[in-house]
Structure formats: structure tokens, C-alpha cells
C-alpha positions in Angstrom: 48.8 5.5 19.2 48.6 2.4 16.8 48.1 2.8 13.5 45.0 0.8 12.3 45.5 -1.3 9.2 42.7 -1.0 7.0 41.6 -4.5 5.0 40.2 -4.4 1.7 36.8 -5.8 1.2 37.1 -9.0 -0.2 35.8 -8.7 -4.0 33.4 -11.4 -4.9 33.4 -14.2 -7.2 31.5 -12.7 -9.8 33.1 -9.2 -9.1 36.4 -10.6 -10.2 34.6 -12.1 -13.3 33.2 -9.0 -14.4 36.2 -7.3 -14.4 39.1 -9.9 -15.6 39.4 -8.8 -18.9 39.9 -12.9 -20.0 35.9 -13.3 -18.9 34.9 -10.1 -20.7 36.3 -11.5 -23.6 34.2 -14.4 -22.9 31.3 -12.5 -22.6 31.7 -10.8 -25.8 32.4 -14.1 -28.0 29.6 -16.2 -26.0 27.0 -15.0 -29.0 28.9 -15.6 -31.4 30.2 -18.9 -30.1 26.7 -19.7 -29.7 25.5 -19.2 -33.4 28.1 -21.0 -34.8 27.4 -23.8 -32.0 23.8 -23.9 -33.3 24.7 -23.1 -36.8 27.6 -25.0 -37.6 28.7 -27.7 -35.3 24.9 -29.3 -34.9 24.5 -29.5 -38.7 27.6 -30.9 -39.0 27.1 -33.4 -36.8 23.6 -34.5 -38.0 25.3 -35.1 -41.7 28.1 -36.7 -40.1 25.1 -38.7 -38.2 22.7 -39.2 -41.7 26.0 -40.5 -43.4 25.9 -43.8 -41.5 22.2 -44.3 -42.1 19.6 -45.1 -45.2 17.8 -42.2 -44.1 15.5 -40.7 -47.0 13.2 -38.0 -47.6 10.1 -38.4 -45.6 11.1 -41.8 -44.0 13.7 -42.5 -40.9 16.7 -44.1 -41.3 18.3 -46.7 -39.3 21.7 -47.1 -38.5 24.0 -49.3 -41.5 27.6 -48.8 -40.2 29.9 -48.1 -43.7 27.5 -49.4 -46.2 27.1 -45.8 -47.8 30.8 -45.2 -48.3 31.0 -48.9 -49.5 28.8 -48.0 -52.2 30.8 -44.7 -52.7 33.9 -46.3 -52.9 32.5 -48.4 -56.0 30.8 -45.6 -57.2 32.5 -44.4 -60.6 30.4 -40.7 -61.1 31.7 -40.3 -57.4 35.5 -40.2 -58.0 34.7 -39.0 -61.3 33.2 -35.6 -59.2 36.1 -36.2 -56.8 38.3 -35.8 -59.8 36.6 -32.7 -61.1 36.4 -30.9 -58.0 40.5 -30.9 -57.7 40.7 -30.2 -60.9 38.5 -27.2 -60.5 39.9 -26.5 -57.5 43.5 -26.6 -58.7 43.2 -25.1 -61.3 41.0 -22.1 -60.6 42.9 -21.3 -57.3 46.2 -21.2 -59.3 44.9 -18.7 -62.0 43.1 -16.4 -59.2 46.3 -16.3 -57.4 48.6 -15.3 -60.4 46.0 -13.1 -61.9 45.6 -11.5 -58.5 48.6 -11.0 -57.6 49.3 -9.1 -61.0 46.6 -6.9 -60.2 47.2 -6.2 -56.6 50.8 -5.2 -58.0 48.7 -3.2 -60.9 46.4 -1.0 -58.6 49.7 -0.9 -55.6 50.9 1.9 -58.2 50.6 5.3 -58.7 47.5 5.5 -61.0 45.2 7.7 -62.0 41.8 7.3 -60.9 43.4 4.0 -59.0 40.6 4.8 -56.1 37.9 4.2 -59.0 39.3 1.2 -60.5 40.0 -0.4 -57.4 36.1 0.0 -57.1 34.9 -1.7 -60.2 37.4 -4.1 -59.6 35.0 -5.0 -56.9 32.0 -5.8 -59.1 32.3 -9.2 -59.8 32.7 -10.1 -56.2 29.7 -8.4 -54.5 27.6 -9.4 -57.7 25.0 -12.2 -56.8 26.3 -15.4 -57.4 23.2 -16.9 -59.2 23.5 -13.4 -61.5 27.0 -14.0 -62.4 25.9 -17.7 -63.3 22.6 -16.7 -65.7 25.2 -13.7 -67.2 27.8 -16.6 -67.9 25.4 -18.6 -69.0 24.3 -17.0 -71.5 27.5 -16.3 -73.1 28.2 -19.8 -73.3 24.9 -20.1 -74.9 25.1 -22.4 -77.9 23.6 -20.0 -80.0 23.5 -16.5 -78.6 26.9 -16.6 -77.3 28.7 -13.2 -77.8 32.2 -15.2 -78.0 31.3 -17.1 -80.7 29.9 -14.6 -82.3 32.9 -12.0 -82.0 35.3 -15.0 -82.9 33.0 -15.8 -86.4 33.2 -11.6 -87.1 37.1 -12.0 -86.8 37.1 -14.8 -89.0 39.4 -16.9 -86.1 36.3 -19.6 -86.3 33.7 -20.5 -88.6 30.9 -22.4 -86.7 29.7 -21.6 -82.9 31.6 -23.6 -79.9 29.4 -25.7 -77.7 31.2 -24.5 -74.4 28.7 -26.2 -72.0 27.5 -29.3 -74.0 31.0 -30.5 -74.6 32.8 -32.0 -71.3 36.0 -30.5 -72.3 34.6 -27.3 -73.1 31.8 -27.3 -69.9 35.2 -27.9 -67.2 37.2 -24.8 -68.8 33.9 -22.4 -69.0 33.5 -23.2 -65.3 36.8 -22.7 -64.0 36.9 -19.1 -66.4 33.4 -18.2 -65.0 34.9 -19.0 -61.2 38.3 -17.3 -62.1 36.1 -14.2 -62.7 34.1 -14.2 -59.9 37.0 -14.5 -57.4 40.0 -12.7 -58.7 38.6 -9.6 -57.1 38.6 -11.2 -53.6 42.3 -12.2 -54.1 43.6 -9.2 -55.5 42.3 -6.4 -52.7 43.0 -8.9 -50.1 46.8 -8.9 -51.3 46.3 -5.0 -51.9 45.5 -4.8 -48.6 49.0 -6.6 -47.7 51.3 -4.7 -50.1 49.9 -1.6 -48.3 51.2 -2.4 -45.4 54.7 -3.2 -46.4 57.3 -0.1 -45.8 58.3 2.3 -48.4 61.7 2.4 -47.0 62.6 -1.2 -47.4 62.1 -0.7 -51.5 63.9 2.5 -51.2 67.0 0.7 -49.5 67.1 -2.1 -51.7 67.2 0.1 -54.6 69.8 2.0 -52.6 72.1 -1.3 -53.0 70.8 -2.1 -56.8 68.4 -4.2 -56.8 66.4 -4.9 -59.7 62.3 -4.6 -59.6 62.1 -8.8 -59.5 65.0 -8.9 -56.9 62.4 -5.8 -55.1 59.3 -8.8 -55.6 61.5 -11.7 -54.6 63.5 -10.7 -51.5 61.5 -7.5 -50.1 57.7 -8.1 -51.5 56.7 -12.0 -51.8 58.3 -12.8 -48.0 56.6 -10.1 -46.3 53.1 -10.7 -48.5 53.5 -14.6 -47.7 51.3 -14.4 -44.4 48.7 -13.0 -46.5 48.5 -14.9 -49.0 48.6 -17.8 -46.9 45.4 -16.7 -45.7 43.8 -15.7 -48.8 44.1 -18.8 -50.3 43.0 -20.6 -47.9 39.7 -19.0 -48.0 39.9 -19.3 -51.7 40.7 -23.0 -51.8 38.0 -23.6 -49.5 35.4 -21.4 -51.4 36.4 -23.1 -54.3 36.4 -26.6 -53.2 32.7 -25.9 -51.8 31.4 -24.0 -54.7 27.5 -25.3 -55.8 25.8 -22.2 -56.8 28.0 -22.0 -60.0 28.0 -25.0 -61.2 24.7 -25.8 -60.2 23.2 -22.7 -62.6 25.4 -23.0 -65.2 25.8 -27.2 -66.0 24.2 -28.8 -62.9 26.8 -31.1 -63.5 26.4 -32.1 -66.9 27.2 -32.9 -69.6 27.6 -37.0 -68.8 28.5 -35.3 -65.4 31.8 -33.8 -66.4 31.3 -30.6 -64.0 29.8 -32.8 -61.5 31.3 -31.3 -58.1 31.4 -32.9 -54.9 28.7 -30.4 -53.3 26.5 -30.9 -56.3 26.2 -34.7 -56.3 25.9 -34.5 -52.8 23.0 -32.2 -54.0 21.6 -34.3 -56.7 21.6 -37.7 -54.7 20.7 -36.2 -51.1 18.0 -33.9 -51.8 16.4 -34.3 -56.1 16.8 -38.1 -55.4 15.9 -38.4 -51.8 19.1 -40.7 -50.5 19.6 -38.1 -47.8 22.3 -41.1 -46.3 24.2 -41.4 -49.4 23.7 -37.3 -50.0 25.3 -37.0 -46.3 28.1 -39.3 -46.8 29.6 -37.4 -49.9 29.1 -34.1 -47.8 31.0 -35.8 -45.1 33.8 -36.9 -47.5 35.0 -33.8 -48.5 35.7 -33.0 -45.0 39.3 -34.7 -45.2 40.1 -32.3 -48.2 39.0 -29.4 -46.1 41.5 -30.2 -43.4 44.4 -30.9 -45.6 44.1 -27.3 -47.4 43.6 -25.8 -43.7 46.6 -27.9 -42.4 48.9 -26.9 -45.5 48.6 -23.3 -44.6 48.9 -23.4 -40.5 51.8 -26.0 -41.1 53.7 -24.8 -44.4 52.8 -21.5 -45.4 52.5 -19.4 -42.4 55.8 -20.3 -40.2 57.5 -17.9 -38.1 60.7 -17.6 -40.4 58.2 -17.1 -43.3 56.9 -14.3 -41.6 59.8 -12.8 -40.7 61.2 -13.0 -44.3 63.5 -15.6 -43.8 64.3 -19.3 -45.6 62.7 -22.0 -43.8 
């Protein structure tokens, strides 16, 4: 007798969809692809959109082609922000990375009560913003500051330093008060990475007599490079965006030496009602964005990198 040959129902369409494990994944990121459709990408078109109009507040634009970034180009308080956000940027992304690192290095030991102090190192991150700002601000308070008043008891100066009403003074208080805020976020992220390098790569490499810098440069800094690849990217885009600090502490004074790129956007798109011109600085610092983006996908994070090796 013939053996019958049985034929497998033939799954469906949507059968197959709901279980490929490519279209659960799909399923799973569809919310979130959604928010950050709503969220992101259609307020980021509109500016993009309000940038090549005249549009104000409580009036409708109409469409003027370039004439915004015209003006912007001509504009001297512009590329005098332009100028002070890189310089902000550069500067407090540089110190956040060296102090950091230091302390990632600091709390990677064996220290007691390390769990605790990598806890209060914390603090300054998941503080507020805005409460971090008023603090700051009122140490740089022309008359109450505590600084001036600890550097008149030591006898180091003898009147109080304006630190916010002098433009010299008002960039460094802001970078320090920045500086602050973020170390924290640099140095566990990096913590984070160190952990997960192996013990027994130090160990052999002090097996063959190497020195603790030869330990950081050939064993630690190549296998951390990923990480911090990633870390300050975030930071540089943080950075480059911030408003909240500034706009507390200075709002961009004085004669608009703190003046940030997100806080004239600010100023001149929403106190002064020139939502077109507001947009079209927005929209500017989009090119800035994608170079700090690009740097890290393209420089910092290559495979040889990440494998330890010379590129």
C-alpha cells in the first residue's frame, strides 16, 4: 500500500508576519517610531518650513525664499552667538572629558565606600537644570557671592569679581557652571566602559613590565575609545543645544557675550515675535549637529579602533 504524503497547510500572510521575528521587531519599534515621527521629525520640519517665511506671532507668514538667512548672514550678534556657542562648546566638552575621565579612573579603584561616592557623584546630573542655574547664580552674585567672599577672607583679592556682568568673566562662569553639571554624565558613562574591560589584560601587561601610562595607553584608552566616542557625542550635542543654563543665569548678556545659538533663536523667535528669523537660527545649527554626529560614526568609532588597533 502507498504511503500518503501528507502537505502542510499553507501558513497565511499575516501568519508568517506574526511570527518572522524581523516584523515583531517591527511591531515593537512601531510606537516608538511613531512618537518620534510626531514628536521630532514634524517639528523639525515646520521650523525648517517657518525658516523661509516672515511668519510672526499671531500673524501668517508667506513664503520669502533666503531672505532670513540673508539677514543672518549680515547679522553681527548672530556670528557673534555662533562664536560663543563653539567656544562654549569646545571648551566645556574638553574639560568634561579630561575631568571625567580622571574620575572614572578615580572611582574604577578599589575605594572605600566607592558604591557611595559613585552615588553623590550623581547629584549634579539628576539635579534640575533650572536649580543648578538659580544655585550658580547666586554664587556669581555680585554681592553675595561665596567665592568672592572666601577669596577677600584669604586675602587673594580685595574687592568682589563681577563674574556675570563682565563678558569675560560671564563666558568662563558658564562654561564652569556646564562643566559641573555634566562631568557626572561623562564620568559613569566611561565607568561603565572601564568595567567592562578584562582584568587579565592589565595583569599580562604588567606581566611583560608595563608601566601604569603604558596600562592607559595601549590596554585602557583603545578599548574605552567606542565609549567615549559615544559619550561625547551626546555631550557635544547637549552642549551645543544647551538654553536652560544660559538662559537663567545671563540670558545672554552682558552686550550678548553668552548669547548661544538656542537662546537667540529664543529671544528673536519667541520674546520678539520674528518666529521666521527665530526658525532660521534653529535651522542653522543643524549643520553643526551633523558634523559632531559625522566625526564620531566616521573617525572615532572604526573597526580597528575598536579592536585596539592603529588606524
Amino acid at each position: 500500500m502507498a504511503s500518503e504524503t501528507t502537505v502542510p497547510p499553507r501558513a497565511s500572510f499575516f501568519g508568517g508576519m506574526a511570527e518572522s521575528r524581523g516584523w515583531l521587531s517591527f511591531w515593537f519599534l512601531l510606537p516608538a517610531g511613531a512618537l518620534l515621527l510626531i514628536f521630532l521629525t514634524y517639528p523639525l520640519g515646520l521650523g525648517i518650513w517657518l525658516g523661509f517665511t516672515d511668519t510672526r506671532v499671531g500673524r501668517d507668514g508667506i513664503f520669502i525664499g533666503l531672505e532670513n538667512y540673508e539677514y543672518l548672514w549680515d547679522d553681527s550678534i548672530f556670528w557673534l552667538s555662533v562664536f560663543n556657542t563653539l567656544l562654549y562648546t569646545v571648551s566645556a566638552s574638553i574639560l568634561k572629558f579630561v575631568l571625567g575621565l580622571w574620575l572614572a579612573l578615580l572611582l574604577n579603584e578599589n575605594l572605600p565606600m566607592k558604591s557611595f561616592f559613585r552615588a553623590v557623584v550623581l547629584l549634579p546630573w539628576v539635579v534640575p537644570t533650572v536649580l543648578s542655574a538659580i544655585a550658580f547664580w547666586w554664587i556669581y552674585d555680585a554681592q553675595f557671592s561665596i567665592i568672592s567672599w572666601a577669596l577677600i577672607e584669604m586675602g587673594i583679592i580685595d574687592q568682589r569679581i563681577n563674574f556675570l556682568g563682565d563678558p569675560t568673566n560671564a563666558r568662563a562662569s558658564v562654561i564652569a557652571a556646564n562643566v559641573w553639571r555634566g562631568i557626572p554624565f561623562v564620568a559613569i558613562t566611561l565607568l561603565a566602559g572601564l568595567q567592562t574591560i578584562p582584568q587579565s589584560l592589565y595583569e599580562a601587561a604588567t606581566l611583560d613590565g608595563a608601566s601604569r601610562w603604558r596600562l592607559f595607553r595601549h590596554v585602557t584608552l583603545p578599548l574605552l575609545t567606542p565609549i567615549i566616542a559615544i559619550t561625547m557625542t551626546f555631550s557635544v550635542l547637549f552642549t551645543f543645544t544647551d538654553f536652560q543654563l544660559i538662559y537663567v543665569l545671563t540670558r545672554g548678556g552682558p552686550v550678548n557675550a553668552t548669547h548661544l545659538m538656542a537662546t537667540l533663536s529664543f529671544q528673536r523667535g519667541i520674546s520678539g515675535g520674528q518666529l521666521g528669523e527665530g526658525a532660521a537660527i534653529a535651522v542653522a545649527m543643524i549643520p553643526f549637529l551633523l558634523a559632531a554626529i559625522l566625526f564620531s560614526y566616521f573617525g572615532l568609532q572604526r573597526r580597528k579602533w575598536q579592536q585596539g588597533g592603529s588606524d
